[in-house]
PQR file of N, CA, C, O and H, with PARSE charges and radii, in Angstrom:
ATOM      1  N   UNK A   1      89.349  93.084 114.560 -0.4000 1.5000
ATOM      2  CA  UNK A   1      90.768  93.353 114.698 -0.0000 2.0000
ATOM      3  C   UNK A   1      91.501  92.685 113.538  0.5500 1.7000
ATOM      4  O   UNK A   1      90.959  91.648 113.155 -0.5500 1.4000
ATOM      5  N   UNK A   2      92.575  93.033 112.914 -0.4000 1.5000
ATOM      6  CA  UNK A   2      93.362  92.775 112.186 -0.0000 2.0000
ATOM      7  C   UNK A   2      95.133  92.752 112.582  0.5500 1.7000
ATOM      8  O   UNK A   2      95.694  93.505 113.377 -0.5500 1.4000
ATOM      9  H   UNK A   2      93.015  93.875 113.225  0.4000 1.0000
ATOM     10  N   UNK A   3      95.831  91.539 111.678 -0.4000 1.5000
ATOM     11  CA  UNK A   3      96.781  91.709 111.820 -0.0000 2.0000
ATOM     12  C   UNK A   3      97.680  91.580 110.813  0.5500 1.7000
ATOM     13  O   UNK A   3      97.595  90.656 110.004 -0.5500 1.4000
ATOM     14  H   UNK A   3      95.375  90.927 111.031  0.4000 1.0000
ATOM     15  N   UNK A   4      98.660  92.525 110.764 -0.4000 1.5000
ATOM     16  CA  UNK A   4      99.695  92.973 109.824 -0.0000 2.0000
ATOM     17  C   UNK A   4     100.926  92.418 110.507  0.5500 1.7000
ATOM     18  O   UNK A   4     100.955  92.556 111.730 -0.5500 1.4000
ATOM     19  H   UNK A   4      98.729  93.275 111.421  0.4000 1.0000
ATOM     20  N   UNK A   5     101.955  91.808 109.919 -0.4000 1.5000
ATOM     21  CA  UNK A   5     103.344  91.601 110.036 -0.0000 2.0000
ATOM     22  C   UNK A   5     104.451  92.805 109.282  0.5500 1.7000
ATOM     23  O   UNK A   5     104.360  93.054 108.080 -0.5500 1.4000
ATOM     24  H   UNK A   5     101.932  91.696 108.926  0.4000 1.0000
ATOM     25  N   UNK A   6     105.268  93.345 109.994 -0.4000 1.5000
ATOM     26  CA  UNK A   6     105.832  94.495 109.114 -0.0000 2.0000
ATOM     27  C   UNK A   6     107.438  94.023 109.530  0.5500 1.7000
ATOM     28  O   UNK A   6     107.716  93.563 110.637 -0.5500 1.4000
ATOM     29  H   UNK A   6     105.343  93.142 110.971  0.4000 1.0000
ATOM     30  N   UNK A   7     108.205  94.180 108.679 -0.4000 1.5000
ATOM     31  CA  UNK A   7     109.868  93.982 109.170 -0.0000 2.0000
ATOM     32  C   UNK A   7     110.374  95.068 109.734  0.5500 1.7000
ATOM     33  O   UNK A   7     110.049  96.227 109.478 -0.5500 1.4000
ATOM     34  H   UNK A   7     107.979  94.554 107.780  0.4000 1.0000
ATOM     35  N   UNK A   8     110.948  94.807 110.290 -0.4000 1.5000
ATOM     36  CA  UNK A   8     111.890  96.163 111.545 -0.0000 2.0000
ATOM     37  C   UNK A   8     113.359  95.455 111.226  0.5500 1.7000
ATOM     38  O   UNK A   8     113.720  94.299 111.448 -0.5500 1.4000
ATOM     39  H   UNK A   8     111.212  93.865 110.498  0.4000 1.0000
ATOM     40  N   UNK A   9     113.955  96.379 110.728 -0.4000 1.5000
ATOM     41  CA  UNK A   9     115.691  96.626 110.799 -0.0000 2.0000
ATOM     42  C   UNK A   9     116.358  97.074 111.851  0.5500 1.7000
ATOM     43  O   UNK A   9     116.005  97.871 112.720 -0.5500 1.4000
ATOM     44  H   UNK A   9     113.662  97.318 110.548  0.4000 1.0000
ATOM     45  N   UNK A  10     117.124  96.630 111.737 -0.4000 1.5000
ATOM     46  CA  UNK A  10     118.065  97.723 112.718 -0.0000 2.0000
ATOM     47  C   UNK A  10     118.113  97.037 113.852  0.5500 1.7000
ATOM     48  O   UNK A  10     119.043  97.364 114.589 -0.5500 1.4000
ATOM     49  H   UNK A  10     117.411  95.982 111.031  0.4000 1.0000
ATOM     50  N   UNK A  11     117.443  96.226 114.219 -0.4000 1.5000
ATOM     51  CA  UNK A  11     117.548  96.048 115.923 -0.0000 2.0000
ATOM     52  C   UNK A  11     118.534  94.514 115.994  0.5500 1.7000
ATOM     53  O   UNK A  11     118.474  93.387 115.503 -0.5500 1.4000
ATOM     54  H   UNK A  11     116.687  95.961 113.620  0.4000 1.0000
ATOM     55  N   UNK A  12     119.396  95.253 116.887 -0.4000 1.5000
ATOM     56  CA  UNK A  12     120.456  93.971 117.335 -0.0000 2.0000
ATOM     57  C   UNK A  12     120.754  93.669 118.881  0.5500 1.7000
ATOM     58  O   UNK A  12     121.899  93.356 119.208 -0.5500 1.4000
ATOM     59  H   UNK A  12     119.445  96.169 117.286  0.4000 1.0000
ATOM     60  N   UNK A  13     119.412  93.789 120.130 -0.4000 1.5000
ATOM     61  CA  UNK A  13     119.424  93.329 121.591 -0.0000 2.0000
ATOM     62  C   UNK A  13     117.699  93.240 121.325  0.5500 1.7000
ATOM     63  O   UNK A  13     116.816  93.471 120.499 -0.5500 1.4000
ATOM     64  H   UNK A  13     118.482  94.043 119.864  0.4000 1.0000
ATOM     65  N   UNK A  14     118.008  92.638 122.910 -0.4000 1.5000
ATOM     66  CA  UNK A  14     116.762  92.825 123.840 -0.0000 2.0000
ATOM     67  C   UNK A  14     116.021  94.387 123.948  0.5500 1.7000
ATOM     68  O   UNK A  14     114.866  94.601 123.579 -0.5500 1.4000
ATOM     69  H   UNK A  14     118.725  92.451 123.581  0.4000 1.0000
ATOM     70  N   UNK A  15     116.778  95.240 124.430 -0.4000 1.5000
ATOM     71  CA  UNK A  15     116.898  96.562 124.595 -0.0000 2.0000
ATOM     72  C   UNK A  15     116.030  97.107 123.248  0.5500 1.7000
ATOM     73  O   UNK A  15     114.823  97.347 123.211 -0.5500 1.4000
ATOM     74  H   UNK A  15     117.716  95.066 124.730  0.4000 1.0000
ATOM     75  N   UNK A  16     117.016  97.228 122.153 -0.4000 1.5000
ATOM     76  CA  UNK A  16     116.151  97.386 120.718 -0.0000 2.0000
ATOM     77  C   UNK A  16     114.631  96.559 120.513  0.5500 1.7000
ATOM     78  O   UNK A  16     113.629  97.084 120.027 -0.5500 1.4000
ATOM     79  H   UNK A  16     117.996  97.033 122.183  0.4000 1.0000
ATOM     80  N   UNK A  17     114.701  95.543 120.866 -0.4000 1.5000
ATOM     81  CA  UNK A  17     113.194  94.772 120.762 -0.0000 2.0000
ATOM     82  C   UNK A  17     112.499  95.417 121.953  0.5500 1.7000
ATOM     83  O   UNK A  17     111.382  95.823 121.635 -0.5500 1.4000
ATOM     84  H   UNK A  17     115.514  95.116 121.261  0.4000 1.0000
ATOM     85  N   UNK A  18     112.664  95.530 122.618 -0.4000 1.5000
ATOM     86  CA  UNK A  18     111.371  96.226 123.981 -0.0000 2.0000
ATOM     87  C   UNK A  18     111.067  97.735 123.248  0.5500 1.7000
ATOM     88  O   UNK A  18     109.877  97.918 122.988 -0.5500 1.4000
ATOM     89  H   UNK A  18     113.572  95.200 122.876  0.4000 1.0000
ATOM     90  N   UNK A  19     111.887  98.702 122.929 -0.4000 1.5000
ATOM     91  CA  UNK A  19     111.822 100.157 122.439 -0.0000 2.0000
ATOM     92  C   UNK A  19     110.598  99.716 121.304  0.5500 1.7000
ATOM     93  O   UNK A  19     109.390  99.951 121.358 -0.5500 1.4000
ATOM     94  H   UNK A  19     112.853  98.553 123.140  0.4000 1.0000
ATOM     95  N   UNK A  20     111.366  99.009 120.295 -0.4000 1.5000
ATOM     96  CA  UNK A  20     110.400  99.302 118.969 -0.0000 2.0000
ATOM     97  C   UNK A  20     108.926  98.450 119.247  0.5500 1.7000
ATOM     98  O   UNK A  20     107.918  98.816 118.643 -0.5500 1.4000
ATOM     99  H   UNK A  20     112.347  98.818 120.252  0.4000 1.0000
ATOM    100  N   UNK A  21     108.874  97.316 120.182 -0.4000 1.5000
ATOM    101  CA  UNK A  21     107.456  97.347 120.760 -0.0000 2.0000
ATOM    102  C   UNK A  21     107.039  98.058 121.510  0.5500 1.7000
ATOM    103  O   UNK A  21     105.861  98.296 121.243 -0.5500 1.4000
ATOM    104  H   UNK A  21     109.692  97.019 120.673  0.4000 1.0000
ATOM    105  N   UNK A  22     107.484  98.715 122.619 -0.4000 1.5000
ATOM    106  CA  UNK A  22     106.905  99.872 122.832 -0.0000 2.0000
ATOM    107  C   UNK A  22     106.671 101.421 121.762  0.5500 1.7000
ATOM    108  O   UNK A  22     105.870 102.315 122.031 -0.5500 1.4000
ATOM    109  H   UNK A  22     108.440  98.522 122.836  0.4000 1.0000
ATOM    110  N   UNK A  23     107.130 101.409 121.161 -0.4000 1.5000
ATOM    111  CA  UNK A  23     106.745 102.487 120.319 -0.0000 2.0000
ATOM    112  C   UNK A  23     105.553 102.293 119.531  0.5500 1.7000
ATOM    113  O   UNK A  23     104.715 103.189 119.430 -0.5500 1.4000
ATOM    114  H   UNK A  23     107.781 100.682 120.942  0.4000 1.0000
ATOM    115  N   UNK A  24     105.358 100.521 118.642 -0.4000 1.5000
ATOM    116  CA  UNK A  24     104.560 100.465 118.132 -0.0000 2.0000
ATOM    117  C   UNK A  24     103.032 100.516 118.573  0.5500 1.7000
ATOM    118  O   UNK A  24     102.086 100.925 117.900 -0.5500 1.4000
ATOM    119  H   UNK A  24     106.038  99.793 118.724  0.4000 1.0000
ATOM    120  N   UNK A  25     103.018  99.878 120.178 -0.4000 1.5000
ATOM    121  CA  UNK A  25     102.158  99.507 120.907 -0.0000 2.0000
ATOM    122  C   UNK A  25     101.704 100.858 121.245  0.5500 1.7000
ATOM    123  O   UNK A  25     100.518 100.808 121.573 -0.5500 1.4000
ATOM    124  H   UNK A  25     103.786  99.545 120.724  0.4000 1.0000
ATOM    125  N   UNK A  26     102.232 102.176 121.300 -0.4000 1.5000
ATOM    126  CA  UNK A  26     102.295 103.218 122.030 -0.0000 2.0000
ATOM    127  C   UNK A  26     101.048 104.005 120.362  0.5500 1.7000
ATOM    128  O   UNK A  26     100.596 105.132 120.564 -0.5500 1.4000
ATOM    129  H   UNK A  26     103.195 102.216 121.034  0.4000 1.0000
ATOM    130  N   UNK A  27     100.812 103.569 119.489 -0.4000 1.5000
ATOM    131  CA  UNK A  27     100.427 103.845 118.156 -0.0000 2.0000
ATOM    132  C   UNK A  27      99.011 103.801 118.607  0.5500 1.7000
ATOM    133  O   UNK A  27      98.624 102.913 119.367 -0.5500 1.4000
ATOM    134  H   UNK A  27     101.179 102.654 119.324  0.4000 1.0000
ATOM    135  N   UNK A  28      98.150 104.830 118.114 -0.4000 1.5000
ATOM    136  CA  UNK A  28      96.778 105.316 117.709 -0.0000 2.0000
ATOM    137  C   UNK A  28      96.164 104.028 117.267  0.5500 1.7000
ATOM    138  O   UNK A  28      96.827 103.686 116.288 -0.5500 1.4000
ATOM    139  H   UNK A  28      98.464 105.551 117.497  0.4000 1.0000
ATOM    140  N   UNK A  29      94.998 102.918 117.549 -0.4000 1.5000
ATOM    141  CA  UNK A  29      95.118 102.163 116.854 -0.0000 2.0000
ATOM    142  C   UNK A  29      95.273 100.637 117.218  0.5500 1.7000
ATOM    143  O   UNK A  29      94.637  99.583 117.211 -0.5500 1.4000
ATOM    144  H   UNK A  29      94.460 103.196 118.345  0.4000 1.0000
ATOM    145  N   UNK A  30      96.476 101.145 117.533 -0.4000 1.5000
ATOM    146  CA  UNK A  30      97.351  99.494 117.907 -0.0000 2.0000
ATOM    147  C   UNK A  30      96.631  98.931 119.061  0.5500 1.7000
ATOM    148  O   UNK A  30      96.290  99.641 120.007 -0.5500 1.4000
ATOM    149  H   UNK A  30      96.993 102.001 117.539  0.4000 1.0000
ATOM    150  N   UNK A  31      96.351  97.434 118.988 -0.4000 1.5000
ATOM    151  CA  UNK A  31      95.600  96.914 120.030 -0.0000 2.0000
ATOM    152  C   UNK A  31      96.616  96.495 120.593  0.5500 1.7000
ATOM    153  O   UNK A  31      96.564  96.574 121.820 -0.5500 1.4000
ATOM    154  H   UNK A  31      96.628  96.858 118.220  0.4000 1.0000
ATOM    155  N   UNK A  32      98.083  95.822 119.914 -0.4000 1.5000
ATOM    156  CA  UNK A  32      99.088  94.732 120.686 -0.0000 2.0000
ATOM    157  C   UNK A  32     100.057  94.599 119.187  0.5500 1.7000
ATOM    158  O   UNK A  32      99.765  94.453 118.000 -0.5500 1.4000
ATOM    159  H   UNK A  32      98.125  95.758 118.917  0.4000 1.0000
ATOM    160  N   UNK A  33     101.432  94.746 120.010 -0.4000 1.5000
ATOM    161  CA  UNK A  33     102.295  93.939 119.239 -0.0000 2.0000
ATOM    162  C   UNK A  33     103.327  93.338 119.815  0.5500 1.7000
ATOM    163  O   UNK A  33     103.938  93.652 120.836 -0.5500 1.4000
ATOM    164  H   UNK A  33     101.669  94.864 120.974  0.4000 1.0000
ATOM    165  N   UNK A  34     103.503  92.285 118.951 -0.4000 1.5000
ATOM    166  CA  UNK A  34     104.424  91.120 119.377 -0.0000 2.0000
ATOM    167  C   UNK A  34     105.786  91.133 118.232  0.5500 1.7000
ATOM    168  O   UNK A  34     105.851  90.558 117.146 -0.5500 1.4000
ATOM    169  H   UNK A  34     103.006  92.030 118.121  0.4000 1.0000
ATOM    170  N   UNK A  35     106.769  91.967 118.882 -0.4000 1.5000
ATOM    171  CA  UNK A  35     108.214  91.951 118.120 -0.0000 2.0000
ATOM    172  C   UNK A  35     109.326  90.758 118.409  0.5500 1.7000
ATOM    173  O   UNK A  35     109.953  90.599 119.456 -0.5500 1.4000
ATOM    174  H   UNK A  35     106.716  92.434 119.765  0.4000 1.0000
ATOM    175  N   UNK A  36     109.406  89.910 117.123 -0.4000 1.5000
ATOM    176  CA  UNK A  36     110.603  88.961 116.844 -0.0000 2.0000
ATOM    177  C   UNK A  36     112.066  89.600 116.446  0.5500 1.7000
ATOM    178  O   UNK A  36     112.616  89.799 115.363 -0.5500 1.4000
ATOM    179  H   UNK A  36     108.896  90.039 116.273  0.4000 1.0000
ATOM    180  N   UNK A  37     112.406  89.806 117.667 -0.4000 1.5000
ATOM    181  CA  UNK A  37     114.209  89.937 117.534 -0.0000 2.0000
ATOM    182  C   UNK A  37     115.290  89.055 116.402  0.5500 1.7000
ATOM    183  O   UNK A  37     116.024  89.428 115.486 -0.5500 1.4000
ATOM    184  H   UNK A  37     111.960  89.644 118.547  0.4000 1.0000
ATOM    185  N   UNK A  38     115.008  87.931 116.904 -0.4000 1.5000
ATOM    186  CA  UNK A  38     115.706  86.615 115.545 -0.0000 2.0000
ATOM    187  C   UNK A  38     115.354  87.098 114.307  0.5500 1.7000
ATOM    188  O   UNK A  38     116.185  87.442 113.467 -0.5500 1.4000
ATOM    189  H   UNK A  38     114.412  87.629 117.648  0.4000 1.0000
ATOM    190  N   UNK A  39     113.588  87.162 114.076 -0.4000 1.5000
ATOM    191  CA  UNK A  39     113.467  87.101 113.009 -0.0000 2.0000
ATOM    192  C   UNK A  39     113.570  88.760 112.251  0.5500 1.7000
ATOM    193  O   UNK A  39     113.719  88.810 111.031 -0.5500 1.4000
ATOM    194  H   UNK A  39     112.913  86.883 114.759  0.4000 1.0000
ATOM    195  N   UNK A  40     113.483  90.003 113.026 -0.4000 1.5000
ATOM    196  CA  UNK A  40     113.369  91.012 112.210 -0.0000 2.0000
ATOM    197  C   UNK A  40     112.310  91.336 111.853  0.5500 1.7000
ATOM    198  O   UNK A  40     112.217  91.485 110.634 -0.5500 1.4000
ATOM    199  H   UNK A  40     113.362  89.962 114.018  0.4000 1.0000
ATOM    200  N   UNK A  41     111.129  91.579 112.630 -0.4000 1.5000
ATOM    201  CA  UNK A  41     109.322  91.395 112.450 -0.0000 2.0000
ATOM    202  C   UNK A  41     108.672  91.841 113.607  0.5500 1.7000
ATOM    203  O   UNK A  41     109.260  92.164 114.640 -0.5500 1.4000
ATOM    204  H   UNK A  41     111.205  91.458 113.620  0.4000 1.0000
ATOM    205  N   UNK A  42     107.516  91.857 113.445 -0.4000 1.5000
ATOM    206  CA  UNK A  42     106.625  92.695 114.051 -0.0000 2.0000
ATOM    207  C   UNK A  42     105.186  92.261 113.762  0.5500 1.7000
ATOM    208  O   UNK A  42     104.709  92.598 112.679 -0.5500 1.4000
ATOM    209  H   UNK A  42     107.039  91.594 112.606  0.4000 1.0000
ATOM    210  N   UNK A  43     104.443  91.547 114.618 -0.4000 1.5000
ATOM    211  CA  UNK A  43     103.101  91.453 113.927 -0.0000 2.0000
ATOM    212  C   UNK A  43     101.987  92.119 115.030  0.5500 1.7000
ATOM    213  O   UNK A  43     101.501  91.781 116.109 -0.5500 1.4000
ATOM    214  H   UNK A  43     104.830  91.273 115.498  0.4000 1.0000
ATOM    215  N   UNK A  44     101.902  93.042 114.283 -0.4000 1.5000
ATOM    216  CA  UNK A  44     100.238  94.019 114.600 -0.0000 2.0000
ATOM    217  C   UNK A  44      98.761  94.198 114.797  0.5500 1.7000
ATOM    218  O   UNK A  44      97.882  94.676 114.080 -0.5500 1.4000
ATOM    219  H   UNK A  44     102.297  93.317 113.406  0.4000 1.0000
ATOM    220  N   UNK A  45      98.765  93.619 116.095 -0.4000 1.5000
ATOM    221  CA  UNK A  45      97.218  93.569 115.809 -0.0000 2.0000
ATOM    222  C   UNK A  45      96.815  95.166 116.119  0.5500 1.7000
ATOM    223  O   UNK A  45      97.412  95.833 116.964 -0.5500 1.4000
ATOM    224  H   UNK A  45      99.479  93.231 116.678  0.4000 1.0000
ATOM    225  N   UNK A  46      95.423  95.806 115.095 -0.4000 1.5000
ATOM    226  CA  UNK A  46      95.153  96.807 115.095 -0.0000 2.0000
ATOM    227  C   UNK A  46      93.603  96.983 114.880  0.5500 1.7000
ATOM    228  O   UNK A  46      93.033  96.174 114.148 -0.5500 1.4000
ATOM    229  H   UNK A  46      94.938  95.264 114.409  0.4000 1.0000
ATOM    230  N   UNK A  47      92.894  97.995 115.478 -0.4000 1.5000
ATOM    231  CA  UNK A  47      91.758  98.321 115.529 -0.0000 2.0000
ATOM    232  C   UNK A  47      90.805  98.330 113.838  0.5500 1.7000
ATOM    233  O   UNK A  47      91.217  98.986 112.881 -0.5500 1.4000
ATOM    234  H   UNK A  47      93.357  98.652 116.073  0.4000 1.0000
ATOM    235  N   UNK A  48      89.529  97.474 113.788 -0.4000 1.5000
ATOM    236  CA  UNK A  48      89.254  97.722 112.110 -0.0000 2.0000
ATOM    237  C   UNK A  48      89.572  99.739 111.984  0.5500 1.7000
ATOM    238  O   UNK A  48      90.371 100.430 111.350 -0.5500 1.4000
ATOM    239  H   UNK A  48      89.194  96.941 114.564  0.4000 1.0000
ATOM    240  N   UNK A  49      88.480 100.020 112.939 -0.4000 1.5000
ATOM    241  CA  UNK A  49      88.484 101.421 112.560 -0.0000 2.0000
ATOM    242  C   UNK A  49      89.636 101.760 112.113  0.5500 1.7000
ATOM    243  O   UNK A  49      89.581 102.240 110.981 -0.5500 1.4000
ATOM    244  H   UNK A  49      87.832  99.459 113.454  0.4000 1.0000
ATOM    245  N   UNK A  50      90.708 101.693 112.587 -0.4000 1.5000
ATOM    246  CA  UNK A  50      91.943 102.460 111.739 -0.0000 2.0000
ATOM    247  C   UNK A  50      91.849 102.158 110.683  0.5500 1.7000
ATOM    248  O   UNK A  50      92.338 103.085 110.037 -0.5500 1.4000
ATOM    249  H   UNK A  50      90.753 101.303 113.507  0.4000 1.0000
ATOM    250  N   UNK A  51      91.429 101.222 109.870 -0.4000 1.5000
ATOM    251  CA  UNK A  51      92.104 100.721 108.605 -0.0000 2.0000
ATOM    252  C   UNK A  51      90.876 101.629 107.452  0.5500 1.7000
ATOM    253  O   UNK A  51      91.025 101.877 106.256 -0.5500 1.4000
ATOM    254  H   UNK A  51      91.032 100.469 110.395  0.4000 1.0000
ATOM    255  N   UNK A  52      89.512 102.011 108.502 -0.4000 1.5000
ATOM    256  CA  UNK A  52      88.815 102.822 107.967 -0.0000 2.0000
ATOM    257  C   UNK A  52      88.926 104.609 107.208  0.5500 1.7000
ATOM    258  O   UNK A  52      88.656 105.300 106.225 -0.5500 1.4000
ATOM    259  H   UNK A  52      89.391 101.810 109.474  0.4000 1.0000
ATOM    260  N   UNK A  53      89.811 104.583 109.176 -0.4000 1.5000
ATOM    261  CA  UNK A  53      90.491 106.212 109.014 -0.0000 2.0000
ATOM    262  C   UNK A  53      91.406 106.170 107.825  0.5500 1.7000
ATOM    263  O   UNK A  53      91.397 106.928 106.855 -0.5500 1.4000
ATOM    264  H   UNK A  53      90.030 104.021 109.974  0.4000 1.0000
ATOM    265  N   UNK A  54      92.110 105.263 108.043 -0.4000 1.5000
ATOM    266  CA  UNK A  54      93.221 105.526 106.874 -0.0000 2.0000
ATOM    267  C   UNK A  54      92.554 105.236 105.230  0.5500 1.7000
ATOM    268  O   UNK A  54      92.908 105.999 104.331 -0.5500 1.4000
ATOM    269  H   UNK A  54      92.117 104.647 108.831  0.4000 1.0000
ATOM    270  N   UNK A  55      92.091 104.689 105.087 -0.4000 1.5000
ATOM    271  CA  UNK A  55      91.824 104.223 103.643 -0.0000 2.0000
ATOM    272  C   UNK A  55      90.303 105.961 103.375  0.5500 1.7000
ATOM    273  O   UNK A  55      89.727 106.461 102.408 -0.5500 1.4000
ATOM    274  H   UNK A  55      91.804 104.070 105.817  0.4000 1.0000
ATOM    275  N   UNK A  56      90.321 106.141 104.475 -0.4000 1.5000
ATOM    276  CA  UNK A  56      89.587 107.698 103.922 -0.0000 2.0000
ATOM    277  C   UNK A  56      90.390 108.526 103.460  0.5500 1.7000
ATOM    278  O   UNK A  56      90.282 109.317 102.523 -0.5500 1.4000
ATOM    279  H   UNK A  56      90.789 105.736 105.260  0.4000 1.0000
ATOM    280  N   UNK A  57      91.266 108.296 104.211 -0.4000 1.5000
ATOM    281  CA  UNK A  57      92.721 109.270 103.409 -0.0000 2.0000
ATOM    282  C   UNK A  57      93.381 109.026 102.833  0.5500 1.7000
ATOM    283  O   UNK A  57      94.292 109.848 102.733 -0.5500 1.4000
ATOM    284  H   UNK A  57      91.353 107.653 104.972  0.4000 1.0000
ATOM    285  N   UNK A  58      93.483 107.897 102.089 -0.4000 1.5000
ATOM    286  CA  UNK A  58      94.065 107.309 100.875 -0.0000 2.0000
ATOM    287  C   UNK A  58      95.151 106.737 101.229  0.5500 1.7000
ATOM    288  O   UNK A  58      96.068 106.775 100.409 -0.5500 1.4000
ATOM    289  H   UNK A  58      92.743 107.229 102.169  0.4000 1.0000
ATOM    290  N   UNK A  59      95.360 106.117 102.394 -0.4000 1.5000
ATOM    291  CA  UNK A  59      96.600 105.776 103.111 -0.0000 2.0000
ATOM    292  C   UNK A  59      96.727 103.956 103.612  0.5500 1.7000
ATOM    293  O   UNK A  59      96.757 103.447 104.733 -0.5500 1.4000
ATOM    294  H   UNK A  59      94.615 106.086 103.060  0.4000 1.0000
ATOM    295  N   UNK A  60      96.768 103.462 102.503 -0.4000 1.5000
ATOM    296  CA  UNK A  60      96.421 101.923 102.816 -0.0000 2.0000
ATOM    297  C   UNK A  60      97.586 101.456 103.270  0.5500 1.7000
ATOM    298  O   UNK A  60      98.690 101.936 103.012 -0.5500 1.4000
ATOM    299  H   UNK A  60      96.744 103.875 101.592  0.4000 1.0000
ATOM    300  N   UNK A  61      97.265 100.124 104.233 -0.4000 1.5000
ATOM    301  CA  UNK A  61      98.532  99.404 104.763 -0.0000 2.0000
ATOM    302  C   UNK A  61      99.242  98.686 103.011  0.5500 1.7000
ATOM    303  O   UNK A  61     100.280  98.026 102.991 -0.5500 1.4000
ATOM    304  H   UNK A  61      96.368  99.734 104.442  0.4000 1.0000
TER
END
């Protein structure tokens, strides 16, 4: 498993932080994520295989 930190904009509640972890968590892939409201972040833990699928398709994090 791997983990990526990615910044998320836009979000100014609670409300906004539950959506965009659920969306991310809701991702092909995604084992778990843990979204920081204060900070504007997101860190991703994600399956190796994805990072396989993607880099076959030329699609690196």
């Amino acid at each position: 498993m791997e983990t990526v930190t990615i910044q998320v904009k836009g979000m100014s509640c609670e409300g906004c932080q539950a959506a965009v972890q659920k969306a991310i968590g809701s991702l092909e892939g995604v084992v778990s994520a843990q979204v920081d409201l204060q900070g504007g972040s997101a860190a991703v833990d994600f399956d190796d295989l994805l990072r396989l699928r993607c880099a076959d398709r030329s699609e690196l994090f």
